[in-house]
C-alpha positions as CSV (number, residue, x, y, z in Angstrom):
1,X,19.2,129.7,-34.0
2,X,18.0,126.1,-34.1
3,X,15.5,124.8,-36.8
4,X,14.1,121.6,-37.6
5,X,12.9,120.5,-40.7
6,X,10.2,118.5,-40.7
7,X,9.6,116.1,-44.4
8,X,9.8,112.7,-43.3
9,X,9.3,111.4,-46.7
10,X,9.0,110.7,-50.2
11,X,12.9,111.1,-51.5
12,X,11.2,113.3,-54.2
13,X,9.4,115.7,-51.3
14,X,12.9,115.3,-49.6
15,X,14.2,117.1,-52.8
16,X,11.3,119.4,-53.2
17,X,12.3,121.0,-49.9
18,X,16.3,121.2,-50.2
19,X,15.9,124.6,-51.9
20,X,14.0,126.0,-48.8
21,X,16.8,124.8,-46.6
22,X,19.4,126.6,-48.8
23,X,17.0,129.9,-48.9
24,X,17.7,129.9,-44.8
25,X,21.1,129.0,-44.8
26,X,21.4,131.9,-47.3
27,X,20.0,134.3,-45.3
28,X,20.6,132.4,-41.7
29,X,24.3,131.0,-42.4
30,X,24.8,130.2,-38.4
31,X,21.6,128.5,-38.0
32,X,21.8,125.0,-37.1
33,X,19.3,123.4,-38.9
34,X,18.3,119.6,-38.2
35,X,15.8,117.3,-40.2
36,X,13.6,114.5,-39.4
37,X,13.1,111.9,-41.9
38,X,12.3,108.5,-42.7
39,X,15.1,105.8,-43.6
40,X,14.1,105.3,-46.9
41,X,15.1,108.7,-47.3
42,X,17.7,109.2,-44.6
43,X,21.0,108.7,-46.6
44,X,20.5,111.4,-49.2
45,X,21.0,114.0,-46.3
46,X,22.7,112.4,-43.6
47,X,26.0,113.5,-43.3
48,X,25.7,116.6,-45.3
49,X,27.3,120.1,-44.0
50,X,24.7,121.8,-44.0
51,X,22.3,119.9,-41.7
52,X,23.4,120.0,-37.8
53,X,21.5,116.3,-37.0
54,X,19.4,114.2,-39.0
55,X,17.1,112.3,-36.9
56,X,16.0,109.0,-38.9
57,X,12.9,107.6,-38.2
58,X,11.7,104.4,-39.2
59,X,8.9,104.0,-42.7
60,X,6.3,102.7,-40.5
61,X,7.5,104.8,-37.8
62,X,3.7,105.2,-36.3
63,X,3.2,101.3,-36.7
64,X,2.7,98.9,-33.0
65,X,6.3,97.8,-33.8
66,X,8.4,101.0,-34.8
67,X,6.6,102.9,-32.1
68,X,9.2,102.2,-29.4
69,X,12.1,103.8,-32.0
70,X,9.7,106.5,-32.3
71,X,9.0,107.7,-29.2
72,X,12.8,107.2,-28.3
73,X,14.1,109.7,-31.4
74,X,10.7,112.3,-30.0
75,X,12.5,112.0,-26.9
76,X,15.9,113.2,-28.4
77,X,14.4,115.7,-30.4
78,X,12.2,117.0,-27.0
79,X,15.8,118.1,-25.9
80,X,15.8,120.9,-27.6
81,X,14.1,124.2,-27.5
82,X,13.8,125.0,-31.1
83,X,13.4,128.3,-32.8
84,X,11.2,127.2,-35.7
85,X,9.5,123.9,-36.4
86,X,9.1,123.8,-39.7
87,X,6.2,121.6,-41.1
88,X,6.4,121.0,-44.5
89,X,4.3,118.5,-44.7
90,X,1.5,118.9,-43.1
91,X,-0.2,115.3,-43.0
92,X,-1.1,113.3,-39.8
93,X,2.0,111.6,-38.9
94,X,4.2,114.9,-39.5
95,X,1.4,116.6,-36.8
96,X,2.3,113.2,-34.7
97,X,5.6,114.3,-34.6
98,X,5.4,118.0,-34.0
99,X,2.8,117.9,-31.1
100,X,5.5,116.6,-28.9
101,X,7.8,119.0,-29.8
102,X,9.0,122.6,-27.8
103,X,8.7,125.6,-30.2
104,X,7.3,128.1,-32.3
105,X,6.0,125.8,-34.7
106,X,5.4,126.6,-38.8
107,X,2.6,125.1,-41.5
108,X,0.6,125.6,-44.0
109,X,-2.6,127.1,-43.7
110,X,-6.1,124.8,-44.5
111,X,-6.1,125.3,-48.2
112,X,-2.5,124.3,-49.0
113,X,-1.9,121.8,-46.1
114,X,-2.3,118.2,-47.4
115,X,-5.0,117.6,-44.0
116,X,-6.4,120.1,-42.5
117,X,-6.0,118.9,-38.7
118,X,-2.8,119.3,-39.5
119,X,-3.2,123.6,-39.0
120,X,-4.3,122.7,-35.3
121,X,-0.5,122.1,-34.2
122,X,1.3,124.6,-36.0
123,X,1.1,128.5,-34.8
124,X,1.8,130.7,-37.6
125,X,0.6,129.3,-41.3
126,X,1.6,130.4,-44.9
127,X,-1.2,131.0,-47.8
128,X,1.9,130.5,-51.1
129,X,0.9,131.4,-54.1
130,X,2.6,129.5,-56.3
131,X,3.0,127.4,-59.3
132,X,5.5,124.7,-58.7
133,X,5.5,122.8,-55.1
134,X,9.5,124.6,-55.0
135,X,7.5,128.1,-54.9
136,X,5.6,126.1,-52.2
137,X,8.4,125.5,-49.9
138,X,10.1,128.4,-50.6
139,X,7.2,130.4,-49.3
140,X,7.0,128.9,-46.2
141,X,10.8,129.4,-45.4
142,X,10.4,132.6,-46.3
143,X,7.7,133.2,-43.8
144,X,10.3,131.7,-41.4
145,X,12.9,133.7,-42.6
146,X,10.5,137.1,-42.0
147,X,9.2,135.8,-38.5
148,X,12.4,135.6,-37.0
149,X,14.8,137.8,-38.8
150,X,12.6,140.2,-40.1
151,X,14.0,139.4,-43.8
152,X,11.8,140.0,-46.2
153,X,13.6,139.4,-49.6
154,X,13.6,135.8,-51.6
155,X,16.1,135.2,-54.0
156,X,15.1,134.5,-57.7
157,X,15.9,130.9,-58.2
158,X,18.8,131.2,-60.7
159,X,20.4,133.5,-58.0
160,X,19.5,130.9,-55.0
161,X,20.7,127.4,-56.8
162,X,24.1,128.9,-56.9
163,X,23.9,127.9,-52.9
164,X,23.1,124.3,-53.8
165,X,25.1,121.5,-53.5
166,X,25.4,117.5,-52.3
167,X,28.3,116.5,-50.7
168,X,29.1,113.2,-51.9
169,X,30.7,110.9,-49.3
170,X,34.2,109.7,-51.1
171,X,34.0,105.8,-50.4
172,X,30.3,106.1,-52.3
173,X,32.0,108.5,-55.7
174,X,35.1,105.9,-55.3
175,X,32.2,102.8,-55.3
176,X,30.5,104.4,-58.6
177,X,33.9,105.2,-60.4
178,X,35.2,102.1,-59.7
179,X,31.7,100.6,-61.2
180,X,31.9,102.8,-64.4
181,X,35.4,102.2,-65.0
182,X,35.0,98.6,-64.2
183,X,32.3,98.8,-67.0
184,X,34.2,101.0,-69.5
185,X,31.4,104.1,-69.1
186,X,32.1,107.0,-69.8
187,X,29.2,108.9,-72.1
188,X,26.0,107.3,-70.8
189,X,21.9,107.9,-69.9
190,X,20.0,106.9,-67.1
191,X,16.9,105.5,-67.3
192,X,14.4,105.3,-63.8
193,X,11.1,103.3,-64.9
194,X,10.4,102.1,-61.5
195,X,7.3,104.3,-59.8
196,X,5.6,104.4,-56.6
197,X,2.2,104.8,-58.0
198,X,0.8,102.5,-60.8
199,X,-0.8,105.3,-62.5
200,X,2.8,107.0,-63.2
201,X,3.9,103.9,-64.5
202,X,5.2,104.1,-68.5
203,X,4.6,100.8,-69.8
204,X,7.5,98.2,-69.8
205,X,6.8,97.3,-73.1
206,X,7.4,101.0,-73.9
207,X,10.3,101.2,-71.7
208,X,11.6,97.7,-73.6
209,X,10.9,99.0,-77.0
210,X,13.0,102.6,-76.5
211,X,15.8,100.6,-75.2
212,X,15.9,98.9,-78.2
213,X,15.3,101.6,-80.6
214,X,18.4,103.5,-78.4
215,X,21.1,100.9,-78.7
216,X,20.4,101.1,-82.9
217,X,20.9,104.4,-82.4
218,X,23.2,104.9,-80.5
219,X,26.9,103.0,-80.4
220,X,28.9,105.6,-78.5
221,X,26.8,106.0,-75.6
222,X,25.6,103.3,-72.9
223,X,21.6,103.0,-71.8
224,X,21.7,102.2,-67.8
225,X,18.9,101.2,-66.3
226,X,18.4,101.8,-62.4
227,X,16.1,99.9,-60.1
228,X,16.3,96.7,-61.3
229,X,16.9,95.0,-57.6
230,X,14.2,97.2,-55.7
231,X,11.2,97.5,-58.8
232,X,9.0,95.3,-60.8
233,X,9.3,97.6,-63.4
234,X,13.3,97.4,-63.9
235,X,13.1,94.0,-62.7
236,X,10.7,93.0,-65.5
237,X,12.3,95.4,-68.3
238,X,15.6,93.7,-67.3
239,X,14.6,90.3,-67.9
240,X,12.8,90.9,-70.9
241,X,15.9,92.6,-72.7
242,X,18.1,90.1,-71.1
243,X,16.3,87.2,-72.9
244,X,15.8,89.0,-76.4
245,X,19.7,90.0,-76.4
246,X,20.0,93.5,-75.7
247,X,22.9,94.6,-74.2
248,X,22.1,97.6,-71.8
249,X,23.8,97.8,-68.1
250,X,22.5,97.6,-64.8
251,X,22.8,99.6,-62.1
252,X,23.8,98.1,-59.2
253,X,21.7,98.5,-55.6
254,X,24.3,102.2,-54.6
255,X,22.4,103.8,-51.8
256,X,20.7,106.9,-52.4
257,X,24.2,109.3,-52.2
258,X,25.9,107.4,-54.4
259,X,22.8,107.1,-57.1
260,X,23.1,110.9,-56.3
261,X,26.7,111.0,-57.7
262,X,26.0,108.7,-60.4
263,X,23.0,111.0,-61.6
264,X,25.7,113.9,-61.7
265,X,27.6,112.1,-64.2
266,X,25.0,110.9,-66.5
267,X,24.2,113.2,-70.1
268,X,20.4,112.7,-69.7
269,X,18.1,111.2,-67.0
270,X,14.6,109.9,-68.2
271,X,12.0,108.8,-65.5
272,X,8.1,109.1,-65.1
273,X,7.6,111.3,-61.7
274,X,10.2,110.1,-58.8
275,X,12.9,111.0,-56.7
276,X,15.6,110.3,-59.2
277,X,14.1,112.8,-61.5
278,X,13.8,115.7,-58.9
279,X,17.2,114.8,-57.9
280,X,18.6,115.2,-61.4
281,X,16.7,118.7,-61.4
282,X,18.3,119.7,-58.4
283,X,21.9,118.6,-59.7
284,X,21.2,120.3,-62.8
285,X,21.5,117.3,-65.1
286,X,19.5,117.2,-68.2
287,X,16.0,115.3,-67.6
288,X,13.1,114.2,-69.6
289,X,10.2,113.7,-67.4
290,X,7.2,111.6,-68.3
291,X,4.1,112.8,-66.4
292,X,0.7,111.4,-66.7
293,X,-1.7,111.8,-63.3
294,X,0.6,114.8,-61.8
295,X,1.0,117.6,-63.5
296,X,4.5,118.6,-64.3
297,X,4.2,122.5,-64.3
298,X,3.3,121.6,-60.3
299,X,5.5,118.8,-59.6
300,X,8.0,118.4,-62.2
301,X,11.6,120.1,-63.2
302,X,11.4,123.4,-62.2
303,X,15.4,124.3,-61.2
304,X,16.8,123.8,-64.9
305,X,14.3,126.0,-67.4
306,X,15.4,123.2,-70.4
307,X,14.1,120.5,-67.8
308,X,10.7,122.3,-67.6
309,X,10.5,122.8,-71.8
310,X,11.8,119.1,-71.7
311,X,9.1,117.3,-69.5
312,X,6.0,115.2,-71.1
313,X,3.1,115.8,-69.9
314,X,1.2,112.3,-71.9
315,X,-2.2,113.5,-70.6
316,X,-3.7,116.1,-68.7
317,X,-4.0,115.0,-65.2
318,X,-7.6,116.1,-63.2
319,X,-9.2,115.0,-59.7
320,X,-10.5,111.7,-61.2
321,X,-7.3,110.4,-62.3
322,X,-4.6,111.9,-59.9
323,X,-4.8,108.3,-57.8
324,X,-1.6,106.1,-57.2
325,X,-4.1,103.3,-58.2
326,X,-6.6,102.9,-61.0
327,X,-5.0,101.0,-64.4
328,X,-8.8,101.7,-66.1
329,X,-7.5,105.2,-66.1
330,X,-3.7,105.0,-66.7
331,X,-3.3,106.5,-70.0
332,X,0.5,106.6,-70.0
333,X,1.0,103.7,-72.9
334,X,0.0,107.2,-75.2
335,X,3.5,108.5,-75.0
336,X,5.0,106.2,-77.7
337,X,8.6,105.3,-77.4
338,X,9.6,106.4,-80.9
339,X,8.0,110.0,-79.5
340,X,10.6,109.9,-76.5
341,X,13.6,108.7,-78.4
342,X,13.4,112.1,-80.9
343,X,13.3,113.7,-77.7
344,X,16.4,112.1,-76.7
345,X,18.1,112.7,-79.8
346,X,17.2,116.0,-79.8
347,X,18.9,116.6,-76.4
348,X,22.2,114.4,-77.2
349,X,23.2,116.5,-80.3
């Protein structure tokens, strides 16, 4: 049986939909499934054993220039005859992608897809109910799953994330170890302040101020901050701590497998909503999640149940301020940094 996972993107969808990949392997342990991604995304699941190919597309892969790489990887995927084409998506460049493309092919129906033209190029659509965007993907597998095995069972999720893993390439856990070592790390917590949407943005001066209050806390443990050579926000945070004297360490650029292995390690993650987070959910690492436009009972930690008592919700997010965009609305500088540090001390007893 041959499957292909459509979720070109963001790293924290990418994560999102791992569980429903683990739910068919579970049920499906022959099936060869492939994915279809975007780079920024690709090397989190490239080379892992459960995935047959992974065809990497580029961001901008519906852009005059990438369009030539584009049509060449459709091309290679158009060689096969797949069993299920799995939409997870459901947006106008994933339907770009899947019109091209021989086999039975899988969505969400209007009210759950994120366009609705989307439902014109799938053939069988899923109405979840559902409370977290896991429950979301899951659903759909499962309507897979039922379509073309006739199973009609779902795991509970403490029984299913026993099938999850990462398989962590060694010359990237040999690149981090040598880092940590080099560094004398052992105990340590990872902050993630950089966002894709302003609105999820916690201040830096909030970010600054907890770093600050953690080190006089805390002289056994080491405060890592990641991002600080692809964000403002790290960039700026850095810089700022650097000049006042406060010795934190920096992550350096790993690529997203080795971040992965380096999240493994860590005794706490904090991050507003981004892939690092949902990657520390799905590796079962302590998180505190700071959530201001999304709401985290949707989006947030939903794997590890102290990860969903952990998260922040600062304010309660509606249709007028869920936008990546609008700073007269950003309310985030209300979660004070003295309020996150109990937090952490609570969870580093």
């Amino acid at each position: 049986m041959k499957i292909l996972i459509v979720r070109v993107s963001a790293i924290g969808d990418v994560i999102h939909t791992l569980p429903a990949v683990f739910l068919i392997k579970k049920y499906c342990p022959h099936a060869q499934i492939s994915w279809v991604v975007q780079k920024k995304a690709a090397s989190l699941i490239v080379d892992q054993p459960f995935l047959e190919n992974v065809f990497v597309i580029n961001d901008k892969f519906l852009n005059t220039k990438n369009i030539l790489h584009t049509l060449k990887t459709i091309k290679k995927m158009r060689q096969t005859s797949w069993d299920a084409i799995i939409d997870f998506q459901g947006i106008h460049k994933t339907s770009a992608l899947i019109m091209f493309l021989n086999g039975k092919k899988f969505g969400f129906a209007v009210p759950h897809a994120r366009t609705s033209m989307s439902t014109w190029f799938t053939h069988i659509r899923t109405n979840p109910e559902y409370k977290n965007i896991i429950q979301k993907n899951l659903s759909l597998a499962s309507n897979v799953l039922e379509d073309l095995c006739n199973i009609k069972q779902c795991p509970t999720i403490d029984i299913l994330k026993k099938e999850f893993y990462l398989n962590f390439k060694p010359q990237n856990k040999d690149l981090v170890d040598n880092w940590l070592q080099k560094n004398n790390i052992s105990n340590f917590v990872l902050i993630c302040p950089n966002t894709t949407w302003e609105t999820k943005h916690w201040p830096d001066e909030n970010w600054i101020e907890f770093a600050k209050l953690f080190k006089q806390q805390y002289q056994d443990r080491e405060l890592l901050l990641v991002g600080r050579d692809f964000g403002a926000a790290a960039k700026n945070i850095a810089f700022t701590l650097e000049k006042h004297g406060i010795a934190i360490k920096y992550v350096p650029p790993f690529n997203l497998n080795a971040t992965a292995y380096l999240i493994s390690k860590a005794n706490l993650v904090i991050a507003p909503d981004t892939g690092l987070l949902h990657m520390a959910d799905f590796l079962n690492i302590r998180t505190i999640g700071i959530f201001g436009p999304t709401n985290n009972k949707v989006v947030g930690p939903f794997l590890n149940i102290d990860n969903i008592k952990n998260a922040i919700q600062v304010y309660k997010p509606d249709q007028w301020n869920l936008k990546k965009t609008t700073k007269a609305q950003n309310n985030m500088y209300k979660l004070k940094s003295e309020t996150l540090l109990e937090k952490t001390k609570e969870l580093l007893k």
